[in-house]
C-alpha positions as CSV (number, residue, x, y, z in Angstrom):
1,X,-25.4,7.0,-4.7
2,X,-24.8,5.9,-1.3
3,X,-22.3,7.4,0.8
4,X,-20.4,6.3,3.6
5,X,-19.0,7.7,6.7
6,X,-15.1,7.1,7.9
7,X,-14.5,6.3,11.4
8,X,-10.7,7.2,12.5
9,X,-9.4,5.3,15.5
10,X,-5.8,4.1,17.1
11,X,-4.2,0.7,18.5
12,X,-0.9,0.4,19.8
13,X,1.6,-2.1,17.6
14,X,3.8,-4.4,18.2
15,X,6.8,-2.2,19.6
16,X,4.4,0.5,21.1
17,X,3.7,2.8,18.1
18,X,0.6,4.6,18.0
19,X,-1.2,4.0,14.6
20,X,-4.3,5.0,12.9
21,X,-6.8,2.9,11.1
22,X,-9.7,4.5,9.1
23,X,-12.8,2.3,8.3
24,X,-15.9,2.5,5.9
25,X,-18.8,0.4,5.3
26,X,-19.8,-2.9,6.6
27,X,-19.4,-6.4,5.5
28,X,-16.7,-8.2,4.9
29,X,-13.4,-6.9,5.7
30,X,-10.8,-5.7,3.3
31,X,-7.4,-4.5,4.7
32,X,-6.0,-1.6,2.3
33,X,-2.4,-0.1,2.5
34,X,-1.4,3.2,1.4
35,X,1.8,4.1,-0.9
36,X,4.9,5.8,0.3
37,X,4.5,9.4,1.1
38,X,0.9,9.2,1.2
39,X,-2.0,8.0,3.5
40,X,-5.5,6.6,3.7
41,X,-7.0,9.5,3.2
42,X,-5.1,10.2,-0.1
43,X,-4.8,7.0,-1.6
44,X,-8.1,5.4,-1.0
45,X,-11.0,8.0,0.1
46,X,-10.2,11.6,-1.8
47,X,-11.0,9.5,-5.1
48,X,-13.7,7.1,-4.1
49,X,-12.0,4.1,-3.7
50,X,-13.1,2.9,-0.7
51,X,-16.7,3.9,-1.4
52,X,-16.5,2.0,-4.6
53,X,-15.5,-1.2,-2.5
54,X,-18.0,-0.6,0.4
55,X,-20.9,-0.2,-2.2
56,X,-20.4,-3.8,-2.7
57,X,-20.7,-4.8,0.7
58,X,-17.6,-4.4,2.0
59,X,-15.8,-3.3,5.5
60,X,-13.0,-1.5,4.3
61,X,-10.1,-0.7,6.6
62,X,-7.4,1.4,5.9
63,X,-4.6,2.2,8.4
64,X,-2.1,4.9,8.2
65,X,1.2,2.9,7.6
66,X,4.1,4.1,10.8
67,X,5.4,7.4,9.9
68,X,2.5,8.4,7.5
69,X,-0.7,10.5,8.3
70,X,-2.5,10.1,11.7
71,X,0.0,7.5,12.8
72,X,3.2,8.4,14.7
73,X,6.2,9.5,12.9
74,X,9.4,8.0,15.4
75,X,12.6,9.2,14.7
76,X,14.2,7.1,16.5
77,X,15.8,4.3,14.0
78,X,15.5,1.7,16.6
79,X,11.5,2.4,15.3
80,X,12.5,0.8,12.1
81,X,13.3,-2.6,12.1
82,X,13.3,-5.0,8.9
83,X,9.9,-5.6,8.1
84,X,8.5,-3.3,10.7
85,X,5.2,-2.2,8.1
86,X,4.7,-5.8,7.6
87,X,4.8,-6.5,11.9
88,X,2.2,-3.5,12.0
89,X,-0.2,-5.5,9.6
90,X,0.1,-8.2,11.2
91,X,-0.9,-6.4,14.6
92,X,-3.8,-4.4,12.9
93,X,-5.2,-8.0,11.9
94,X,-4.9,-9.2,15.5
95,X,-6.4,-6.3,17.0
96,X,-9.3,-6.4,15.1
97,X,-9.5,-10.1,15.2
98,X,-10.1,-10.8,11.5
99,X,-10.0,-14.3,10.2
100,X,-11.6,-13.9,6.9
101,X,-10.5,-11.1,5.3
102,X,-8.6,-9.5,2.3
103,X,-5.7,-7.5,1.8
104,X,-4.4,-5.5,-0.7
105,X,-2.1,-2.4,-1.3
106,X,-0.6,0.2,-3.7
107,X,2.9,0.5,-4.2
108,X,4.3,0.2,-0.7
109,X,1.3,-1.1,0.1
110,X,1.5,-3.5,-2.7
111,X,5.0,-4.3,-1.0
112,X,3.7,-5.1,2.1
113,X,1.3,-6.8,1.7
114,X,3.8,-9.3,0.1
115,X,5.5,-9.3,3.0
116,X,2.5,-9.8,5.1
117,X,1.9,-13.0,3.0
118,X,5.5,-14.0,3.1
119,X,5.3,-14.0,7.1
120,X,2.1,-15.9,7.6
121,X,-0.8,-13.5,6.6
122,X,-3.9,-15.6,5.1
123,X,-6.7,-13.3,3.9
124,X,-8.9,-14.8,1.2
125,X,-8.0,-12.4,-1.8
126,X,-4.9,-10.4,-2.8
127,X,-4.6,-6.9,-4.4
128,X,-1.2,-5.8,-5.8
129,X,-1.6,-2.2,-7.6
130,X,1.0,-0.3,-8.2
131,X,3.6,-3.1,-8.2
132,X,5.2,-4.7,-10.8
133,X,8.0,-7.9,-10.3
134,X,10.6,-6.3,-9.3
135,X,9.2,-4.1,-7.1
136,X,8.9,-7.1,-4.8
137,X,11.9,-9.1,-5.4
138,X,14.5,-6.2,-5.5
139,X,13.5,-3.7,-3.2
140,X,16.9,-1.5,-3.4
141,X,16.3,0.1,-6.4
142,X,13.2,2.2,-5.4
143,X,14.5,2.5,-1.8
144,X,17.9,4.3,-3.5
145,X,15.6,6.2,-5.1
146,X,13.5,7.2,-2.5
147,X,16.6,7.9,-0.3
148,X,17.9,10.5,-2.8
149,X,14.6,12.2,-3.0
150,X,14.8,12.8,1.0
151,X,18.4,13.7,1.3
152,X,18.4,16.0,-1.4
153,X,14.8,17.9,-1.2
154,X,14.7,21.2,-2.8
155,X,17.7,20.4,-5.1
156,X,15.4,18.4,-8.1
157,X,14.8,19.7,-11.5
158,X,11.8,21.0,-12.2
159,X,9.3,18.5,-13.6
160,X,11.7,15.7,-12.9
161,X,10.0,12.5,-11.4
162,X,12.1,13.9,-8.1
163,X,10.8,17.2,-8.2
164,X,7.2,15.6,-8.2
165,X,7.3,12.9,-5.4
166,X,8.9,16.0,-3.6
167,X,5.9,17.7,-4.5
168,X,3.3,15.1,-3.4
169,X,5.3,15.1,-0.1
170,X,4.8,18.7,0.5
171,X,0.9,17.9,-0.3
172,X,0.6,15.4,2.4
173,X,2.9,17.0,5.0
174,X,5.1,14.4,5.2
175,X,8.1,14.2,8.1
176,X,11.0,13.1,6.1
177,X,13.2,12.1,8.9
178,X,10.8,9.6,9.7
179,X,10.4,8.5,6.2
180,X,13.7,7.8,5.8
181,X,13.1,5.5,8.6
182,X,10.4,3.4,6.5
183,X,13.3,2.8,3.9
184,X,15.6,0.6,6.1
185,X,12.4,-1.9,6.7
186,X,12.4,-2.8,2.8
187,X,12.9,-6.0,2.2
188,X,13.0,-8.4,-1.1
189,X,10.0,-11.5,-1.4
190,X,12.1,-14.1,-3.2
191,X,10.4,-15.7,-6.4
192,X,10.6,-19.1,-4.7
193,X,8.0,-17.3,-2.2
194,X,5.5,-15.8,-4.7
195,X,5.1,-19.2,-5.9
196,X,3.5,-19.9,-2.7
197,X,0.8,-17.3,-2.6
198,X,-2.2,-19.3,-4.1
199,X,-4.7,-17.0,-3.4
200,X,-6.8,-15.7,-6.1
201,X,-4.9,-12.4,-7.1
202,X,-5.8,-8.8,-8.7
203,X,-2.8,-7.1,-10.5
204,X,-3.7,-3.8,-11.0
205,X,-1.0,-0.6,-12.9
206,X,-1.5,2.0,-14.6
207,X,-0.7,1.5,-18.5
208,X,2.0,4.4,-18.1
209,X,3.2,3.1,-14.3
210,X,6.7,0.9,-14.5
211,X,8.1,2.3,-11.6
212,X,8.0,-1.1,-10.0
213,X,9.2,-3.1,-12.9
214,X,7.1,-5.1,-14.7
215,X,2.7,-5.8,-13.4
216,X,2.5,-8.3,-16.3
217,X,5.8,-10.4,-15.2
218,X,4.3,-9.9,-11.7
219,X,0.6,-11.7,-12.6
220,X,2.5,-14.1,-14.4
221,X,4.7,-15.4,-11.4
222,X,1.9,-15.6,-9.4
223,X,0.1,-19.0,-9.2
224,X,-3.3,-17.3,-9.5
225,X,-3.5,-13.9,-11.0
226,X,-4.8,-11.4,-13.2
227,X,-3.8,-8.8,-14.5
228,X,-5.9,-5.1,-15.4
229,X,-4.6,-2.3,-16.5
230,X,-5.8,1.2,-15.7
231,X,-4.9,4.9,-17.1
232,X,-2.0,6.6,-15.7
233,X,1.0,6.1,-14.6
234,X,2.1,5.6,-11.1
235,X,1.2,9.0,-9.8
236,X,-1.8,9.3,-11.9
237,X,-3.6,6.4,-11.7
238,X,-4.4,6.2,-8.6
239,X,-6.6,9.3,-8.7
240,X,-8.6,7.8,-12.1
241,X,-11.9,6.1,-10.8
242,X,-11.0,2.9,-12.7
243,X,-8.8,1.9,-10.1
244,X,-11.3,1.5,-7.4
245,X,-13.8,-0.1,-9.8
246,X,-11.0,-2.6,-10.8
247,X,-10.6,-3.6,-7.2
248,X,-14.1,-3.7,-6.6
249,X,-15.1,-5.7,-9.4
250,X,-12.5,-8.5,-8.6
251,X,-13.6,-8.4,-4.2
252,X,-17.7,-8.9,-5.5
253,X,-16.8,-11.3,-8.1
């Protein structure tokens, strides 16, 4: 089995932030955003993800989203504007000039790319994992949630769901401060503007993972999508190898 070496480099975006984008493979590009607390590393190349994708001839580029990983974590709230993740994708596009392209994400990577579309993005193909309807179109829900989780670390139950995102944070070194940050650029995609993204779409959830609402009601709102599910729930399945193959299958088809 081939195996494929990750370059690591930096660009500035649109306010100034330093961010990282890894890369693997050649080929056509596909952009790949990461979930909330986690980073490129995590999400898409400690389980073979990427290398799943750039066995089929495939550039895959994954950046660290602002205030995960290798990319600077501000604290400054004036870092965090509405839709600042989804300025950053746009700037990561521009920077490395793609034209044809694809884009895809899990979870809050899911969410913006949704955003990315909403604003004028125009790759080829869409991935949404992790993401279900409502995930998109009411984006307060999980950001409460998330908010609770920050303000109130070391206070969850044991083997609640807030005790393990806690958990996972601790795993990835996360800055919580600058998280926090991340939660005030939510914003909802209306269903009026999913109807507008035509392009061919992969839906992509775990059979346990309704965090985000509903994947189903997602592929069906969309004018061109398709749904497969995975094993796992929304922490889970994103370390099962079924995942990757899912999104790799759909980019070679």
């Amino acid at each position: 089995m081939a195996t494929y070496p990750t370059e690591t480099h930096r660009f500035e975006s649109f306010d100034g932030t330093q961010l990282a984008w890894h890369e693997m493979g050649e080929g056509r590009a596909v952009v790949l955003l990461h979930g909330f607390f986690s980073d490129a590393k995590t999400n898409w190349i400690r389980y073979g993800h990427a290398a799943a994708i750039a066995r089929r001839g495939f550039r895959v580029v994954m950046p660290d989203l602002r205030a995960h990983g290798e990319s600077d974590k501000p604290h400054d709230p004036a870092a965090f504007p509405r839709d600042a993740l989804t300025r950053d994708g746009h700037a990561l596009v521009a920077h490395l000039g793609l034209t044809d392209y694809d884009l895809g994400g899990y979870s809050l990577g899911a969410r913006t790319t949704s955003r990315m579309l909403a604003t004028g993005a125009t790759p080829r193909r869409v991935i949404f994992s992790g993401m279900g309807l409502e995930g998109l179109v009411d984006t307060g829900r999980r950001a409460g949630h998330f908010r609770y989780i920050l303000t109130h670390l070391g206070q969850h139950p044991r083997g609640t769901p807030e005790w393990l995102a806690e958990a996972f944070l601790k795993t990835t070194g996360g800055d919580a401060q600058a998280l926090l940050g991340i939660l005030d650029t939510f914003a909802d995609t209306p269903r009026m503007t999913l109807d507008t993204f035509a392009q061919p779409t992969l839906v992509v959830c775990g059979a346990e993972d309704f965090d985000n609402g509903s994947a189903v009601a997602l592929a069906e709102a969309l004018p061109d999508a398709r749904y497969v599910e995975v094993p796992g729930g929304h922490m889970s399945s994103v370390v099962k190898p079924e995942l990757g193959q899912a999104m790799a299958d759909f980019l070679a088809a």
